[in-house]
LUMKOL-506634 format. One record per residue: x, z, y of N, C-alpha, C in turn; residue number from 1. Coordinates in steps of 0.05 Angstrom, whole numbers, plus 5000, padded with zeros to 4 digits. Atoms other than C-alpha are relative to their C-alpha. Layout:
! residues N
+------+------+------+------+------+------+------+------+------+------+
:  n.x :  n.z :  n.y : ca.x : ca.z : ca.y :  c.x :  c.z :  c.y : resi :
+------+------+------+------+------+------+------+------+------+------+
:    X :    Z :    Y :    X :    Z :    Y :    X :    Z :    Y :  NUM :
...
+------+------+------+------+------+------+------+------+------+------+
//
This chain:
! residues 232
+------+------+------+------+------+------+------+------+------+------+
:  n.x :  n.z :  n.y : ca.x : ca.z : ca.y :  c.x :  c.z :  c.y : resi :
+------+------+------+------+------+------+------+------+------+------+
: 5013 : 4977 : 5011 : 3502 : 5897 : 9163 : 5020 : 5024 : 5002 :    1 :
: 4987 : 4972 : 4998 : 3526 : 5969 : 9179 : 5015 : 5004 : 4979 :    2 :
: 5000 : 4985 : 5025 : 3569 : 6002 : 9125 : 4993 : 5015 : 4980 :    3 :
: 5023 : 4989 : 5008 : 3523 : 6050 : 9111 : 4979 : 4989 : 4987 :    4 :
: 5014 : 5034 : 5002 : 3476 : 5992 : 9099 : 5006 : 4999 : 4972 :    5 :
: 4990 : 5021 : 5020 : 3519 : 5957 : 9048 : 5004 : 5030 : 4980 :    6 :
: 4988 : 4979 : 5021 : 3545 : 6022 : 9010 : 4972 : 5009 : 4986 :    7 :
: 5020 : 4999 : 5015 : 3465 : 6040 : 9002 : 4990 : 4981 : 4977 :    8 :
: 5015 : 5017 : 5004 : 3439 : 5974 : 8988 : 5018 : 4996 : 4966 :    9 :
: 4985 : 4998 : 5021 : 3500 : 5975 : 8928 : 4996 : 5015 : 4980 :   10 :
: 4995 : 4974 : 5020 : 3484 : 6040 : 8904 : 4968 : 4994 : 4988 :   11 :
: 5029 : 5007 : 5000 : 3404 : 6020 : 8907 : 5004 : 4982 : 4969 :   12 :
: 4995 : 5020 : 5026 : 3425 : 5955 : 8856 : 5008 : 5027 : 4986 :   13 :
: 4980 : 4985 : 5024 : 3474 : 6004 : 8812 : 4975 : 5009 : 4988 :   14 :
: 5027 : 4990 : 5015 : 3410 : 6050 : 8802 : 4974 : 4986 : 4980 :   15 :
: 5036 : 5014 : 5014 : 3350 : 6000 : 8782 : 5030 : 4981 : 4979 :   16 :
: 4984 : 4996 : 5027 : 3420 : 5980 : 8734 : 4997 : 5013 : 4978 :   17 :
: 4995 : 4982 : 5025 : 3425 : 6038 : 8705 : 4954 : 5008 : 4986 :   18 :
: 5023 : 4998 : 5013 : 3347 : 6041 : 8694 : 4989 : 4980 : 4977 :   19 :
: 5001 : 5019 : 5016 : 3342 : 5973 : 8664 : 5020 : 5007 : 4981 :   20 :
: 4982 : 4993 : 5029 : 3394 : 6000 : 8615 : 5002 : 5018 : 4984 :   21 :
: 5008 : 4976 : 5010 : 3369 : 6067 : 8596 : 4977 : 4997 : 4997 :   22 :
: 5033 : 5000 : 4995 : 3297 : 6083 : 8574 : 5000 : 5019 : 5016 :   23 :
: 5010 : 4976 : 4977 : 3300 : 6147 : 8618 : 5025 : 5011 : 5020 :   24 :
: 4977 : 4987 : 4982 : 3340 : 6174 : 8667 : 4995 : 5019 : 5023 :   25 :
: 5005 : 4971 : 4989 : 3346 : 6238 : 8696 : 5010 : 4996 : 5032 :   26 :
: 4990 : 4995 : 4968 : 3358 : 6254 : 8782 : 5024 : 5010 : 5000 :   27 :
: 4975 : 4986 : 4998 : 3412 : 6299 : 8761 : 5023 : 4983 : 4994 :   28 :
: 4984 : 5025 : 5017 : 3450 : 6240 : 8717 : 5008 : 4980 : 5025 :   29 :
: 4993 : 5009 : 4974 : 3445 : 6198 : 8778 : 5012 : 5004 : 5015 :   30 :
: 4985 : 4989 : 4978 : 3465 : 6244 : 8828 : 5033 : 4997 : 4993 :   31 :
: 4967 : 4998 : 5009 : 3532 : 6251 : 8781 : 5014 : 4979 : 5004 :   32 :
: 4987 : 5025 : 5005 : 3539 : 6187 : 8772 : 5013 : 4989 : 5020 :   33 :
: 4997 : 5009 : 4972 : 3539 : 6164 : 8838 : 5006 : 5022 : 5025 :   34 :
: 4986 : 4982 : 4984 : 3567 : 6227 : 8874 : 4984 : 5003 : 5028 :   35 :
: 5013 : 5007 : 4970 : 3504 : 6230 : 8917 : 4983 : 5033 : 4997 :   36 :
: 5026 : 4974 : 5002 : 3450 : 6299 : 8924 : 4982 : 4996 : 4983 :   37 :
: 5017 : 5007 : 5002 : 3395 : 6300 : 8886 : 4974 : 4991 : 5017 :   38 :
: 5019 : 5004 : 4979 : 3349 : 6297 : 8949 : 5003 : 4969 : 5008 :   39 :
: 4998 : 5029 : 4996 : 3385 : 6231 : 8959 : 4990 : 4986 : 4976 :   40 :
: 5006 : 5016 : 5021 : 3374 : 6199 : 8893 : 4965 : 5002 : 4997 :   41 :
: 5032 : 5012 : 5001 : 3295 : 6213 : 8902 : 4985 : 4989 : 5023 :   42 :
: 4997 : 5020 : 4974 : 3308 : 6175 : 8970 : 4990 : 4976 : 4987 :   43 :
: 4989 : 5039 : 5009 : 3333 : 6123 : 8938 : 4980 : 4994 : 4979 :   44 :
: 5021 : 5006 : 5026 : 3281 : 6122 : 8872 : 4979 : 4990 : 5029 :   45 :
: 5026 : 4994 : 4977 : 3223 : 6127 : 8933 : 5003 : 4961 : 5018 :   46 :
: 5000 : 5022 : 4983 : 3252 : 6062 : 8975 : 5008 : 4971 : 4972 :   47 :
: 5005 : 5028 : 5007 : 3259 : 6020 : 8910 : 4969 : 5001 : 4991 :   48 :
: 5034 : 5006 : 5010 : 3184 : 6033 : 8890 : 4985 : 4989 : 5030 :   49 :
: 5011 : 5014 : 4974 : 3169 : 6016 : 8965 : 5008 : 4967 : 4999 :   50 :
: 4984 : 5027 : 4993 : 3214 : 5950 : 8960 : 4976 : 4983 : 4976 :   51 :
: 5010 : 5011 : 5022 : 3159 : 5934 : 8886 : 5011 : 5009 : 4981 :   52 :
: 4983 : 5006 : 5034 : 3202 : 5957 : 8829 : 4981 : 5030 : 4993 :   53 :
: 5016 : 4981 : 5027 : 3154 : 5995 : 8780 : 5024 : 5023 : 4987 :   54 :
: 4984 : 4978 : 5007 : 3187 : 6058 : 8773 : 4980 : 5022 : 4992 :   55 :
: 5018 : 4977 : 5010 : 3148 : 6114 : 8724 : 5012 : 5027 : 4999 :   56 :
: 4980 : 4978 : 5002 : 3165 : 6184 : 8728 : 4983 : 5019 : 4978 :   57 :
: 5018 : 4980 : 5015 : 3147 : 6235 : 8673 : 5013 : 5030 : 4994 :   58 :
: 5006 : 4974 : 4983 : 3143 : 6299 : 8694 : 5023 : 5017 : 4979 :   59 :
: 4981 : 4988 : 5012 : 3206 : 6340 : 8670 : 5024 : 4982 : 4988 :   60 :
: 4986 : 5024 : 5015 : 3242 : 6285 : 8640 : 5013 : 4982 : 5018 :   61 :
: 4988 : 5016 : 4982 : 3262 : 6227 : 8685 : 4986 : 4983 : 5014 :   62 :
: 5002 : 5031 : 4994 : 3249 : 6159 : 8709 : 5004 : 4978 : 4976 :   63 :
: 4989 : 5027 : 5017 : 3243 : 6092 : 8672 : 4976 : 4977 : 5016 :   64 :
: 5020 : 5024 : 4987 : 3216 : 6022 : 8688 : 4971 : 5002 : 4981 :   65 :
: 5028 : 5017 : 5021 : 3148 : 5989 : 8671 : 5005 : 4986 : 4976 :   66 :
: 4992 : 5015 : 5020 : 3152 : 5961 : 8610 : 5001 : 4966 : 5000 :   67 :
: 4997 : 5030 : 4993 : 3167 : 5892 : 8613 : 5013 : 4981 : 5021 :   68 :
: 4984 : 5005 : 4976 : 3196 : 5890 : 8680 : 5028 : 4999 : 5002 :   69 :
: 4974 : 5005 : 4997 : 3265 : 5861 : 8685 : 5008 : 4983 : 5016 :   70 :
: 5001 : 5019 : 4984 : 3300 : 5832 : 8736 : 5038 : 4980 : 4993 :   71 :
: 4986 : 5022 : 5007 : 3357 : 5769 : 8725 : 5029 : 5013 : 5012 :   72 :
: 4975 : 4997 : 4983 : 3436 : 5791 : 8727 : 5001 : 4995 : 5029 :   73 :
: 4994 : 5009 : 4967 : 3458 : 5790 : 8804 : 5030 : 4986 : 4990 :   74 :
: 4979 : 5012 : 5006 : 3531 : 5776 : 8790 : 5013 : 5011 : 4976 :   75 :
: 4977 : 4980 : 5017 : 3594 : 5794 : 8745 : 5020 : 5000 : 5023 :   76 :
: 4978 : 4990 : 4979 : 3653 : 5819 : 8785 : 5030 : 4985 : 4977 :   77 :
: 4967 : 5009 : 5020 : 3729 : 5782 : 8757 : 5009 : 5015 : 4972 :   78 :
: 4986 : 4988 : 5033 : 3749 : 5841 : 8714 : 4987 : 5010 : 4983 :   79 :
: 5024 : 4997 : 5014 : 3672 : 5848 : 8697 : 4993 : 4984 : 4970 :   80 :
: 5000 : 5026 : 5019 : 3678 : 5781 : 8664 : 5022 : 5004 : 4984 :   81 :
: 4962 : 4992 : 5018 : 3756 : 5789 : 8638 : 4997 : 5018 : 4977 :   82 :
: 5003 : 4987 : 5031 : 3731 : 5846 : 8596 : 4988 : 4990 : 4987 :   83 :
: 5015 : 5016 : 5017 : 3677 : 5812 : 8566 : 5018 : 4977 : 4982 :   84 :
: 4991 : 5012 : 5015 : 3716 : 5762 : 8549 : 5026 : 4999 : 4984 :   85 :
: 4970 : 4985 : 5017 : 3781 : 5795 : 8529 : 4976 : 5015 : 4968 :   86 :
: 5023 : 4975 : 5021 : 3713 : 5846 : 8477 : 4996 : 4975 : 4973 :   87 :
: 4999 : 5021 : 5009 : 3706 : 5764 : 8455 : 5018 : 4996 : 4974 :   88 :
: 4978 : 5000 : 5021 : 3768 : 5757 : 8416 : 4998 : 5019 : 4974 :   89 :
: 5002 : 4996 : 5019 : 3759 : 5815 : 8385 : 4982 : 5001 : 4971 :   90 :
: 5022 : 5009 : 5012 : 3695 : 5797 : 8359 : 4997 : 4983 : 4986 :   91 :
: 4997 : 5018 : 5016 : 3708 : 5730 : 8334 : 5017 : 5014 : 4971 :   92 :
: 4987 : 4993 : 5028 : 3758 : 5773 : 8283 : 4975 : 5024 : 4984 :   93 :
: 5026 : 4986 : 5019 : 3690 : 5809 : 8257 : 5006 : 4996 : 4969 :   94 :
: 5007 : 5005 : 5021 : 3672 : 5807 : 8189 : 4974 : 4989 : 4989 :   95 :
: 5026 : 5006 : 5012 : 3600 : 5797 : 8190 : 4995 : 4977 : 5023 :   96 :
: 5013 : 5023 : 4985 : 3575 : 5727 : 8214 : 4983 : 5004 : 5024 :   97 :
: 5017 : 4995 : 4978 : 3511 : 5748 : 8242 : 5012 : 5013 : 5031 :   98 :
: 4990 : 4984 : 4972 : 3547 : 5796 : 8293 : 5015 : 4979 : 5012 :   99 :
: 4976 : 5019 : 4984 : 3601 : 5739 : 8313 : 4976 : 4982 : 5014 :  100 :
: 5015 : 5024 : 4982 : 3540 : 5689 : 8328 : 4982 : 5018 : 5022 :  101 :
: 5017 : 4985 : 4978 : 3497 : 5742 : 8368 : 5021 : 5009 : 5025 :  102 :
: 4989 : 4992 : 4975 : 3553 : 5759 : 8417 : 5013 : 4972 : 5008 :  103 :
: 4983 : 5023 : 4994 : 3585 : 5688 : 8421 : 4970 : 4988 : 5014 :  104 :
: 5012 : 5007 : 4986 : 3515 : 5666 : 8441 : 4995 : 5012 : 5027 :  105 :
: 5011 : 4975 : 4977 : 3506 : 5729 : 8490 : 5021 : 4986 : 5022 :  106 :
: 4987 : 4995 : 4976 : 3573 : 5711 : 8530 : 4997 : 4972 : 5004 :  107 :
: 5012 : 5030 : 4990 : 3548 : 5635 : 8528 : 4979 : 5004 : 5030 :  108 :
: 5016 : 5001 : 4972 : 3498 : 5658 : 8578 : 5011 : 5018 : 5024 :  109 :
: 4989 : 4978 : 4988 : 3539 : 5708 : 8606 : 5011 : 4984 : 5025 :  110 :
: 4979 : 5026 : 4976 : 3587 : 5641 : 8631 : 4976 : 4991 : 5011 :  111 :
: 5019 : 5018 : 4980 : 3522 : 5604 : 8649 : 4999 : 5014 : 5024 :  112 :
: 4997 : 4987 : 4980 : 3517 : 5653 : 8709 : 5023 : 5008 : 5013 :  113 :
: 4974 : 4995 : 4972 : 3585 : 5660 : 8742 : 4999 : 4978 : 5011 :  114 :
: 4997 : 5032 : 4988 : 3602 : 5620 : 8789 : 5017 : 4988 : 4990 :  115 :
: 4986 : 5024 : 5008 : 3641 : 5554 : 8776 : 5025 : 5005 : 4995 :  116 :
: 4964 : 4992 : 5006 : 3715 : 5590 : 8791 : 5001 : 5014 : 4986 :  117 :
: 5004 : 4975 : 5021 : 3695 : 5649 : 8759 : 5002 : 4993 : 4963 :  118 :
: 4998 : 5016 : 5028 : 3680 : 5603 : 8696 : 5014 : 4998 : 4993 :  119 :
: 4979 : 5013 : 5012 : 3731 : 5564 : 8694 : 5027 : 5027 : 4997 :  120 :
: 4979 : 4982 : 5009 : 3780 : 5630 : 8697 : 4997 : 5011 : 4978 :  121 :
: 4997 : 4991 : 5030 : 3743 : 5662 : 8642 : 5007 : 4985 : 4972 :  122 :
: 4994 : 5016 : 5031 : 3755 : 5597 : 8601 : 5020 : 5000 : 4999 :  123 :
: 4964 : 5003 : 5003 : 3832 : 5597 : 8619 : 5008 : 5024 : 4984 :  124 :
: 4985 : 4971 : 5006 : 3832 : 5676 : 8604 : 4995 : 4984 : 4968 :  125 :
: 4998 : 5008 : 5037 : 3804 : 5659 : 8524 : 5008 : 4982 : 4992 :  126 :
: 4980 : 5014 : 5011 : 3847 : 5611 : 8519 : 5027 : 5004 : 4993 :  127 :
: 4968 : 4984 : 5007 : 3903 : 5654 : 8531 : 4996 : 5036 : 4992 :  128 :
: 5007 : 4965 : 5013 : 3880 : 5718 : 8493 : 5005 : 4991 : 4973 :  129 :
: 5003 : 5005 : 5026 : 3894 : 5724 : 8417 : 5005 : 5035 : 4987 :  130 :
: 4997 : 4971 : 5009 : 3883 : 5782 : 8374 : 5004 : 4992 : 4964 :  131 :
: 4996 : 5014 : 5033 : 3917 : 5785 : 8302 : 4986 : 5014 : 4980 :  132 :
: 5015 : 4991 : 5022 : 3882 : 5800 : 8237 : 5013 : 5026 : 4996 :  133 :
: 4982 : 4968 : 5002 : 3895 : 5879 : 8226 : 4996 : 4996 : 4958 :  134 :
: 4993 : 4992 : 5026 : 3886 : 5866 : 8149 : 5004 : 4967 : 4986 :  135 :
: 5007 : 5026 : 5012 : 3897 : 5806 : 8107 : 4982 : 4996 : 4978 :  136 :
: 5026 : 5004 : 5014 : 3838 : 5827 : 8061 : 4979 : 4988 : 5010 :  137 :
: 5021 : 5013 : 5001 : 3780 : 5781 : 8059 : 4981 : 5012 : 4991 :  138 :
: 5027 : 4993 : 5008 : 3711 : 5814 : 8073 : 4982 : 4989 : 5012 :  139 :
: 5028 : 5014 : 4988 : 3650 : 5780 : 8091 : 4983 : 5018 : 5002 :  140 :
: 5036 : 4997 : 5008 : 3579 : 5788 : 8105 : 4983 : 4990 : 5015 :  141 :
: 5013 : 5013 : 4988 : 3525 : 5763 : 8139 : 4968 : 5017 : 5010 :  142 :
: 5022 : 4984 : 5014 : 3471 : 5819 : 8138 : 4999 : 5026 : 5033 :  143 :
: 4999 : 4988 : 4987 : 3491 : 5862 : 8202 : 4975 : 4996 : 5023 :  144 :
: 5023 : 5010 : 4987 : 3440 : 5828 : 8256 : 4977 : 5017 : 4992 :  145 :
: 5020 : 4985 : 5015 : 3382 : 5853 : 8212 : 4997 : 5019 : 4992 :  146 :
: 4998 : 4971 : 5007 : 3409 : 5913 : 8191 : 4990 : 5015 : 5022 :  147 :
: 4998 : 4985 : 4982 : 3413 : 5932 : 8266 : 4973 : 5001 : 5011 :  148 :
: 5040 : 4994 : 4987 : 3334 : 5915 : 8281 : 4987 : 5013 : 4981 :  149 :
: 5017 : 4993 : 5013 : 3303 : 5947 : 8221 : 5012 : 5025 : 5001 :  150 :
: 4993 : 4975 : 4983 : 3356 : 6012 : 8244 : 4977 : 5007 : 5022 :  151 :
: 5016 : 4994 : 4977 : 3318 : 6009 : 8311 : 4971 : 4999 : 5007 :  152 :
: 5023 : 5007 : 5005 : 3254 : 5993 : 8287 : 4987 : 5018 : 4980 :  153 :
: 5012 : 4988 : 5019 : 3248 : 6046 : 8234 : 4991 : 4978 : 4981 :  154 :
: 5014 : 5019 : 5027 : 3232 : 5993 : 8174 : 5021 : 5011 : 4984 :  155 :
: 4985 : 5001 : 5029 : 3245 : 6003 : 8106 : 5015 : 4979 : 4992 :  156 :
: 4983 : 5024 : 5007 : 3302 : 5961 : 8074 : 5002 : 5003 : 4973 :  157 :
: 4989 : 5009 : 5027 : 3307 : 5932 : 8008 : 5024 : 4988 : 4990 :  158 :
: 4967 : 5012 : 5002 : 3391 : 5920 : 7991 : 4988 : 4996 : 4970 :  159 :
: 4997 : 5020 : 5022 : 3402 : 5876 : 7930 : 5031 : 5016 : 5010 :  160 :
: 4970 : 4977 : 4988 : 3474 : 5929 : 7923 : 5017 : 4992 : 4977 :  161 :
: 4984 : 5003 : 5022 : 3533 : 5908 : 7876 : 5024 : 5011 : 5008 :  162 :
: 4987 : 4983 : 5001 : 3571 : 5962 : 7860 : 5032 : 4990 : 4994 :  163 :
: 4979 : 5009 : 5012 : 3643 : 5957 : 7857 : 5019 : 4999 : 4983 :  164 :
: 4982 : 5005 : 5017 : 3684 : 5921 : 7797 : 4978 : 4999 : 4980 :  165 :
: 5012 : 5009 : 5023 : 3621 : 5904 : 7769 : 4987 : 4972 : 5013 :  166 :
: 5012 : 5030 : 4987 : 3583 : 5831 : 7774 : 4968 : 5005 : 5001 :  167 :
: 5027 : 4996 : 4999 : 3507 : 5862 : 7767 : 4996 : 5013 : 5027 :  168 :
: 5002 : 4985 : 4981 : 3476 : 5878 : 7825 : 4962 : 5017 : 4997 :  169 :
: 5017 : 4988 : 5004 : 3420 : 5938 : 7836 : 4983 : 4991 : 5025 :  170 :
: 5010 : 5000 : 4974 : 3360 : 5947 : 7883 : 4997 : 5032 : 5010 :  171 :
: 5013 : 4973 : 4980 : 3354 : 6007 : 7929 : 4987 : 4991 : 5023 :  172 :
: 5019 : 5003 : 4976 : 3299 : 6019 : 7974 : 5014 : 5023 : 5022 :  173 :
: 5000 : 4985 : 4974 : 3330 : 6050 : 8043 : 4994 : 5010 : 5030 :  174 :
: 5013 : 5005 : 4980 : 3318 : 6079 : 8101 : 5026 : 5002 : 5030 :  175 :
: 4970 : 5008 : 4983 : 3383 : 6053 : 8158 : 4995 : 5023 : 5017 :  176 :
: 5004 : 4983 : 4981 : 3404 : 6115 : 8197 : 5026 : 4994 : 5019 :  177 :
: 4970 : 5006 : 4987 : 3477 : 6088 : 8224 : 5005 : 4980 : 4986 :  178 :
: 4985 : 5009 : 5007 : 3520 : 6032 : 8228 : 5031 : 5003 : 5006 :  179 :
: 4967 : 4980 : 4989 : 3601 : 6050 : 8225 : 5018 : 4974 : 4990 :  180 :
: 4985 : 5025 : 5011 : 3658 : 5998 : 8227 : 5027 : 5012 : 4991 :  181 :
: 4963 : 4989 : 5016 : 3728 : 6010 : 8186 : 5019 : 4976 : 5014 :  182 :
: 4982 : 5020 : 4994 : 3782 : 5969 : 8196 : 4995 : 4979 : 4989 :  183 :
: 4996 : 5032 : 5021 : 3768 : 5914 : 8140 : 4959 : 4998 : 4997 :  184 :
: 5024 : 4998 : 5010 : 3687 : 5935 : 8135 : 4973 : 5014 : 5022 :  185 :
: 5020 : 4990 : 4986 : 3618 : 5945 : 8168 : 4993 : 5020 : 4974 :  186 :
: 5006 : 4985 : 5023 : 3587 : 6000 : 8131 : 4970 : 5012 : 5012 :  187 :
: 5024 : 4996 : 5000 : 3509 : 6019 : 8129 : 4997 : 5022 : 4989 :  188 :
: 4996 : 4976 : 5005 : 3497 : 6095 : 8127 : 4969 : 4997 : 4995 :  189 :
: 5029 : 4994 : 5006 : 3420 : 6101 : 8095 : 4991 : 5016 : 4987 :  190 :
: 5008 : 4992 : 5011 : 3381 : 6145 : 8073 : 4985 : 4991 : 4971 :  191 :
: 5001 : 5016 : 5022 : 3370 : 6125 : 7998 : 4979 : 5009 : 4981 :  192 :
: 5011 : 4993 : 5009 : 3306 : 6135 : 7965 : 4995 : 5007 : 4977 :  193 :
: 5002 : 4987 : 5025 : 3325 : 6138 : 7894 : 5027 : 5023 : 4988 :  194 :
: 4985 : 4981 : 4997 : 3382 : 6182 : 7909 : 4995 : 5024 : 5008 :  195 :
: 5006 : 4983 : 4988 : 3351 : 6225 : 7953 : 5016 : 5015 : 5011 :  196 :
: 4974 : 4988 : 4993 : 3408 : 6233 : 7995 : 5005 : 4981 : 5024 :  197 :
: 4998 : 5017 : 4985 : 3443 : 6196 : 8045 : 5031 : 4987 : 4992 :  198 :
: 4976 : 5010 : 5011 : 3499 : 6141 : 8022 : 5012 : 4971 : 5017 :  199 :
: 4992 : 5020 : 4984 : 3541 : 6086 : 8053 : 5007 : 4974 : 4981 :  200 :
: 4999 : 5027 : 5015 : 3530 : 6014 : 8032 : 5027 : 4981 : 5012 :  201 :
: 4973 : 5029 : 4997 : 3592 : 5961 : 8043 : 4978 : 4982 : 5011 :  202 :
: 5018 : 5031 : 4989 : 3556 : 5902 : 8088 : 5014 : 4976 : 4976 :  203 :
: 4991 : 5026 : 5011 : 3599 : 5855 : 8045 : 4997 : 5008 : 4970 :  204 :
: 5014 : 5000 : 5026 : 3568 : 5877 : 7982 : 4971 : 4996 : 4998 :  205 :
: 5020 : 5004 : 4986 : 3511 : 5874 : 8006 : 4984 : 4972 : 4994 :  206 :
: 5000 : 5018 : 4997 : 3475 : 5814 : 7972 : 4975 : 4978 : 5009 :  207 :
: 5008 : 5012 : 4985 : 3413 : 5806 : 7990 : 4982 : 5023 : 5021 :  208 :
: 5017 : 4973 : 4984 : 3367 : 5851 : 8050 : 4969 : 4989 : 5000 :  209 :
: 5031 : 5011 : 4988 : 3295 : 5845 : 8057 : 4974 : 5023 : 5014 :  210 :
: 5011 : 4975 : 4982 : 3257 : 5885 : 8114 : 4977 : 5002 : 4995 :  211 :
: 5026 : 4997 : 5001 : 3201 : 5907 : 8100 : 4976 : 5002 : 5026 :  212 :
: 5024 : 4991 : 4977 : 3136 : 5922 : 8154 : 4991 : 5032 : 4994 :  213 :
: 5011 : 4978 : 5010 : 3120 : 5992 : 8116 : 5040 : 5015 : 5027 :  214 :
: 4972 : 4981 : 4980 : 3164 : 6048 : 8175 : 5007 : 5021 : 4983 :  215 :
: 4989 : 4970 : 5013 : 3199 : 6109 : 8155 : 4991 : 5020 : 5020 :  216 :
: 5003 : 4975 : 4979 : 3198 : 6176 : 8192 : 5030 : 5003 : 5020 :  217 :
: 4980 : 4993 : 4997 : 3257 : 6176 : 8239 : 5020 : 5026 : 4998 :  218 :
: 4984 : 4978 : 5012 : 3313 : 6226 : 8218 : 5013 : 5014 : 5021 :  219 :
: 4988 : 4995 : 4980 : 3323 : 6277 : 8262 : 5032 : 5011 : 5000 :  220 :
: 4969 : 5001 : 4987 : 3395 : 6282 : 8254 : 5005 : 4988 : 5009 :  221 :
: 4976 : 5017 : 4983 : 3446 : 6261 : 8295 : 5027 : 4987 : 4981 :  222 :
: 4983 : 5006 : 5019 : 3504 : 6220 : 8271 : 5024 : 5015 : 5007 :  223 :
: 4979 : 4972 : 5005 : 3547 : 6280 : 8301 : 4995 : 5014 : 4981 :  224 :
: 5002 : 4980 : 5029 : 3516 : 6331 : 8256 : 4998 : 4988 : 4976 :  225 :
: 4991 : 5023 : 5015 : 3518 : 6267 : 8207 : 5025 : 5009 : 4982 :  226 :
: 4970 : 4998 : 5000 : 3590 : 6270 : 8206 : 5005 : 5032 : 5000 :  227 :
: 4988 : 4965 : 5012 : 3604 : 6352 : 8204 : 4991 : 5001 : 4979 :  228 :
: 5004 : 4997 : 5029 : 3563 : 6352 : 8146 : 5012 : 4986 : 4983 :  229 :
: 4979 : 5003 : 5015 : 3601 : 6307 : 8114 : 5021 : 5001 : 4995 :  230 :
: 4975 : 4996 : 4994 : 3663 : 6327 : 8137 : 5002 : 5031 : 4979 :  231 :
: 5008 : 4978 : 5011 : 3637 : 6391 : 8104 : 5011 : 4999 : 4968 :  232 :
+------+------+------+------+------+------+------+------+------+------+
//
């Protein structure tokens, strides 16, 4: 195959990548990305909807797939894998359970798909990676997982919240607009309905969550203007 060939057929994958990983994506974003014209990049959109790949365009805005349409990793590349599993280590030193089992399962399938050498190197690399505890405080929790779908889902949350240096705990009804990690703590930025404000919960106080099915309105701040206002 020509070079020309192989450098398309490369850049062709990268793109229906970056679609499967974005909901939308702009010609101009592309073009940058990939250091190509825009005339090329609606080449290249044009020959993968010829090849079958359900590509929607909406008019001012971008590109995105059909809903539902996804197609199965092709490969990982050595230092594709290496990071992943160097991101590993640091993950196992989490604090919240749920997050340690959702990415320890994720790079379980991650290995099922390399090949056999590729495997076996990424099992030599985490065997020889170690990352040390940055605090010797003990914080738990178990509550992150759920936090992060009823964030993305718009649902209301019910925290069971115990305040600290006391043993009673309260209920607030919230509505999750960010999650932010410290060095020793996940922390749950929500909008708080009997506050009427927006306040940050500790995940490891945190004792019990329960998501409701009733949505909120999503908040149109950003967690930039988030953060100046509180910086404020």
């Amino acid at each position: 195959m020509p070079a020309n060939d192989t450098s398309r057929l490369s850049r062709l994958t990268a793109i229906l990548n970056q679609l499967q990983a974005k909901r939308m994506v702009t010609a101009t974003a592309l073009a940058e990305k990939f250091g190509i014209s825009v005339r090329t990049v609606y080449r290249d959109i044009r020959a993968l909807e010829q090849s079958g790949v359900p590509i929607l365009t909406e008019e001012g805005k971008g590109y995105y797939l059909m809903e539902g349409y996804r197609i199965p990793p092709i490969s990982f590349t050595e230092t594709e894998a290496n990071a992943l599993i160097t991101a590993q280590q640091f993950v196992l030193k989490n604090k919240d359970a749920s997050f340690v089992k959702a990415y320890t399962d994720a790079i379980d399938k991650i290995k099922a798909v390399l090949r056999h050498t590729a495997r076996e190197q990424a099992e030599m690399l985490s065997s020889r990676t170690a990352v040390s505890e940055s605090s010797a405080a003990v914080h738990t929790s178990n509550h992150l997982a759920i936090l992060q779908q009823a964030l993305t889902g718009f649902n209301l949350v019910q925290l069971s919240y115990q305040k600290p240096g006391e043993d009673k705990t309260e209920s607030r009804t919230v509505e999750p607009f960010a999650i932010l990690s410290t060095q020793d703590n996940w922390l749950l930025v929500a909008w708080c309905r009997l506050r009427n404000d927006f306040r940050n919960f500790r995940l490891d106080r945190i004792r019990q969550v329960i998501v409701s099915e009733d949505k909120f309105k999503p908040h149109e701040l950003t967690l930039e203007a988030y953060f100046k206002k509180t910086w404020k």
